[in-house]
C-alpha positions in Angstrom: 90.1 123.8 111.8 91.0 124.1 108.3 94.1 125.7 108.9 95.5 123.4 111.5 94.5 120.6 109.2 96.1 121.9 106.4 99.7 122.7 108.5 99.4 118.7 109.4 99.4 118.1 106.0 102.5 120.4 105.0 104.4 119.0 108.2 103.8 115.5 106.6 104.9 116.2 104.0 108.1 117.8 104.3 109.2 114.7 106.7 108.9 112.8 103.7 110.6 115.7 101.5 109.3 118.2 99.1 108.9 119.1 95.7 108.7 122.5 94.2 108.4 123.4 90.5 111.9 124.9 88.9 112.4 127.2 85.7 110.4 125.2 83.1 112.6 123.6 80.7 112.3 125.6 77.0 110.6 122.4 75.2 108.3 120.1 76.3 109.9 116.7 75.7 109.5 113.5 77.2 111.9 110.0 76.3 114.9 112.5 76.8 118.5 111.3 78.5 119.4 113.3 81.5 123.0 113.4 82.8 124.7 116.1 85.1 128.0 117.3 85.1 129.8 120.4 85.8 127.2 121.7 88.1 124.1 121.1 85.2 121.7 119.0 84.0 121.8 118.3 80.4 118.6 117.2 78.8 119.1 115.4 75.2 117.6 114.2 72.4 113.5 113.0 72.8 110.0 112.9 71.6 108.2 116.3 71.6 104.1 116.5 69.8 105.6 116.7 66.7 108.6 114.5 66.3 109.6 111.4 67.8 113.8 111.9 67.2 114.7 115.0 68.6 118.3 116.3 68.7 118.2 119.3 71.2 120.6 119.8 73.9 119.3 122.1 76.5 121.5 122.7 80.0 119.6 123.9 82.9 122.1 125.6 85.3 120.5 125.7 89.1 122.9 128.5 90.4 121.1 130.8 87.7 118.1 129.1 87.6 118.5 129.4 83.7 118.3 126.9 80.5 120.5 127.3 77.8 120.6 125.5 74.3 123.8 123.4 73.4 124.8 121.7 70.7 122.3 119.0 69.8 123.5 115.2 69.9 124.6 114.6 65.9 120.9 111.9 65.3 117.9 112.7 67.2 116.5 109.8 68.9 114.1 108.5 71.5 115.1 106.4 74.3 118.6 107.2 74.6 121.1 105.7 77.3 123.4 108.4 79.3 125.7 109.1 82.1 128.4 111.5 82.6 131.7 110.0 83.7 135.4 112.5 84.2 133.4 115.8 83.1 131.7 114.6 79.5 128.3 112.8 79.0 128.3 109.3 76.6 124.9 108.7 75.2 123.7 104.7 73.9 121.6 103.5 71.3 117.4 104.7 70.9 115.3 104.8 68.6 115.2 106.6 65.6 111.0 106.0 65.6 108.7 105.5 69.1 109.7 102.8 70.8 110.8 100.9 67.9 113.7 100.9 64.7 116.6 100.3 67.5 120.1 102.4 66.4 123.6 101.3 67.5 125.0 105.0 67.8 127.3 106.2 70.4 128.5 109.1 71.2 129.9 111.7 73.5 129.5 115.2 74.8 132.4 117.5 75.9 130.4 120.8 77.6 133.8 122.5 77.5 134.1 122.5 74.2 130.0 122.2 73.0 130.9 119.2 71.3 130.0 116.0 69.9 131.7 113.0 69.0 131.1 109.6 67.4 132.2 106.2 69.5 132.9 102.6 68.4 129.0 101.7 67.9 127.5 99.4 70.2 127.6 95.7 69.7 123.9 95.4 68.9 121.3 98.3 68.3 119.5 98.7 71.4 116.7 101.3 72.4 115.7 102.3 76.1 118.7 100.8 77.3 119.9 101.5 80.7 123.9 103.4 81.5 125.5 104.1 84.7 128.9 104.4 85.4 130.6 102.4 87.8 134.5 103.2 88.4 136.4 104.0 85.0 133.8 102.0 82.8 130.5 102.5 81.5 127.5 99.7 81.9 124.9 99.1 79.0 122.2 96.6 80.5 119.1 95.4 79.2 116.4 97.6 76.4 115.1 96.2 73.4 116.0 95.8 69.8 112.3 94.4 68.4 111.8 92.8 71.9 113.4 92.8 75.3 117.0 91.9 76.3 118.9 90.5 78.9 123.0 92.0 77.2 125.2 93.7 79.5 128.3 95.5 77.8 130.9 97.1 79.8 132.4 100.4 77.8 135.7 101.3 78.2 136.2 105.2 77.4 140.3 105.0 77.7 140.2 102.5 74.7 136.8 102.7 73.1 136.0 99.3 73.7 133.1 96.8 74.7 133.3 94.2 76.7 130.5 91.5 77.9 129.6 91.2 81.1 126.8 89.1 82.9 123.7 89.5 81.4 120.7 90.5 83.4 118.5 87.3 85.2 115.6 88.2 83.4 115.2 90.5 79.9 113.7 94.1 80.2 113.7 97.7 79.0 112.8 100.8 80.5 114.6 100.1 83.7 116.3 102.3 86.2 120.1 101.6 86.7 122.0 103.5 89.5 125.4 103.0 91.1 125.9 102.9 94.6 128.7 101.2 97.2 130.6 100.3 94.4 127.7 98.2 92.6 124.9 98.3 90.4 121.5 98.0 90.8 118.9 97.4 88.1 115.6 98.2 89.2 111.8 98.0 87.7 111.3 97.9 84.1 109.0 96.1 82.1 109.0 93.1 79.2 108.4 94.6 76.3 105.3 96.6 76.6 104.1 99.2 80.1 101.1 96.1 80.5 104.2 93.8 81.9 105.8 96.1 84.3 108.4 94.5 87.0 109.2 94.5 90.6 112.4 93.5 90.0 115.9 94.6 91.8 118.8 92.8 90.9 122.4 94.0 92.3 125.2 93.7 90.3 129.2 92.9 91.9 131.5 93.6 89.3 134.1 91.9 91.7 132.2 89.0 90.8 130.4 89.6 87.8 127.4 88.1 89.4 123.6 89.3 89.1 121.5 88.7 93.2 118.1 89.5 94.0 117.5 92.2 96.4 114.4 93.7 98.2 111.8 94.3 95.1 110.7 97.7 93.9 107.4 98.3 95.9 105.1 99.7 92.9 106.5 97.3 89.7 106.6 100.3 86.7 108.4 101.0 83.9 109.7 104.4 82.6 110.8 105.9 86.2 113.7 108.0 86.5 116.0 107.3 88.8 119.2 108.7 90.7 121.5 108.3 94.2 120.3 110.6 96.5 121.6 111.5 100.2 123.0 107.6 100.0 119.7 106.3 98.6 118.8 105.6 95.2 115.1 107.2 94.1 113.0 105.6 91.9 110.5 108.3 90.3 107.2 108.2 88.4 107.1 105.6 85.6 104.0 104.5 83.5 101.9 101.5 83.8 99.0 100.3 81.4 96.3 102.8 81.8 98.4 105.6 83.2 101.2 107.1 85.2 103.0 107.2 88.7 103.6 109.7 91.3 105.3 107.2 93.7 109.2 108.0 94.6 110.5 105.6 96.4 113.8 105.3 98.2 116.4 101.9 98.1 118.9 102.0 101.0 121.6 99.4 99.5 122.9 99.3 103.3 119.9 98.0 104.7 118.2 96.3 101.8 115.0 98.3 102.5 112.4 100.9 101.0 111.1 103.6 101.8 108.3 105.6 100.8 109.1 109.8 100.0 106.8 112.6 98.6 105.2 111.7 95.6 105.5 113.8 92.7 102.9 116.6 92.2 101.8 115.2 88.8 102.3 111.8 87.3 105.5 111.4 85.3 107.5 109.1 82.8 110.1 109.6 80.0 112.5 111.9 81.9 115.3 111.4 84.0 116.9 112.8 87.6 120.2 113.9 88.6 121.5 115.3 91.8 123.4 118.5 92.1 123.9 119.5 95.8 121.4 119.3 98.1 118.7 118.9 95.2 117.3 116.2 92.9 116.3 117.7 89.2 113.3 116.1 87.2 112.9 117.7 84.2 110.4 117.4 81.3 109.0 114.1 80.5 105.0 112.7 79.5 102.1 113.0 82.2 100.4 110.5 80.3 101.6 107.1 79.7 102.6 106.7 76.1 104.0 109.2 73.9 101.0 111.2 73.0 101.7 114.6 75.6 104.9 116.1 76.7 105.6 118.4 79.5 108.4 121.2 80.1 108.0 121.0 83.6 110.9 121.2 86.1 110.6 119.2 89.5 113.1 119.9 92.4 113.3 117.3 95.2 114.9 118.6 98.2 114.7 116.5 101.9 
């Protein structure tokens, strides 16, 4: 009886997904950036037990199943804002304390070369803010300089250039920002502090440079990573007042429906996902809420 009850279980389960535990990262950080490109995961900047701006740059490559330590981003910070775009990774803003003393800095990442360089600055300091990109540009939405914010730039690489765009309906940080079908979607968050986590999910048209309310996030949390996935976009772990999620939850942007997936097999915030083939990475992050643990844990999503 035990057995059979147990193969239910596992047959459950993998319907819905599966996680397994990867290579674990070779520092246990949590309020990194995450970006992929080139075939890896790059894991940047963060908190770890005994400093709140870290500069490292570790690569996790999942044909070898290996780390490796680049060169770190030029100010450590907490809370930065990435995405790769055309083969380099542009970072945005964080904080140069936790969760607080906002920076401006910009920069980007060239893994052929292993090197940094300085962009224009944003156009205010922002930490936690939220980066996809979306065509040939770069979106900066939302985060917080001393309290949330509703600004939207629009980074042009080719020129170096900021533009403003709609703001968001309602200010937050801590958000989860993913492009899909040619749009944007901005998705949970909170205002200003994990005890006023959101529901929200707001779709951005660039065609029209309009904000419109779609199907809310079904657990309201802040601090989730977040990443298109097999046409959907996941929304992973977070942290709440009190403590942290396991839920993953899938958006279909088709449909305008959830889903529920395989929860996480321990509670995460502070990280970020990407997807390289037929696999989402999760790595690092806090299994508490707040900043006071960090893990070097590897999750790998596979459905």
């Amino acid at each position: 009886m035990q057995l059979l009850a147990y193969w239910i279980v596992v047959l459950a389960a993998t319907s819905l997904g599966h996680w397994a535990f990867g290579a674990a990262a070779p520092t246990a950080r949590s309020e990194v950036a995450v970006a992929a490109t080139g075939g890896k995961i790059y894991v940047i900047g963060g908190s770890t037990s005994g400093s709140v701006d870290q500069a490292r740059n570790e690569a996790y490559d999942p044909r070898a199943r290996t780390w490796e330590e680049r060169a770190p981003i030029p100010r450590g910070m907490n809370h930065i804002g990435a995405t790769s775009l055309a083969g380099k990774i542009y970072t945005f803003g964080g904080f140069s304390q936790q969760n607080s003393a906002a920076v401006a800095d910009a920069y980007v990442y060239d893994p052929a070369t292993n090197q940094w360089s300085a962009l224009a600055p944003l156009p205010r300091a922002l930490g936690s803010p939220s980066v996809a990109a979306l065509g040939d540009k770069i979106h900066i939405v939302g985060g917080r300089d001393t309290q949330s914010v509703t600004s939207h730039f629009v980074y042009d690489p080719a020129r170096n250039t900021y533009t403003a765009a709609a703001a968001l309906p309602y200010p937050r940080d801590h958000m989860a920002l993913v492009a899909a079908q040619g749009k944007l979607y901005a998705i949970g968050g909170r205002f200003n502090t994990f005890a006023h986590n959101v529901n929200y999910n707001e779709e951005y048209d660039p065609t029209t440079d309009r904000w419109q309310e779609k199907q809310p996030l079904p657990t309201a949390r802040s601090g989730c990573a977040a990443a298109l996935f097999g046409g959907r976009i996941l929304v992973i772990g977070g942290e709440r007042d009190g403590g942290v999620f396991t839920q993953n939850e899938a958006y279909d942007p088709s449909t305008d429906q959830w889903t529920m997936l395989a929860p996480l097999p321990e509670g995460r915030h502070g990280t970020g996902a990407s997807a390289i083939g037929t696999a989402l990475y999760v790595p690092v992050g806090a299994p508490v809420n707040g900043g006071s643990q960090q893990s070097s844990s590897l999750l790998i999503f596979t459905q």
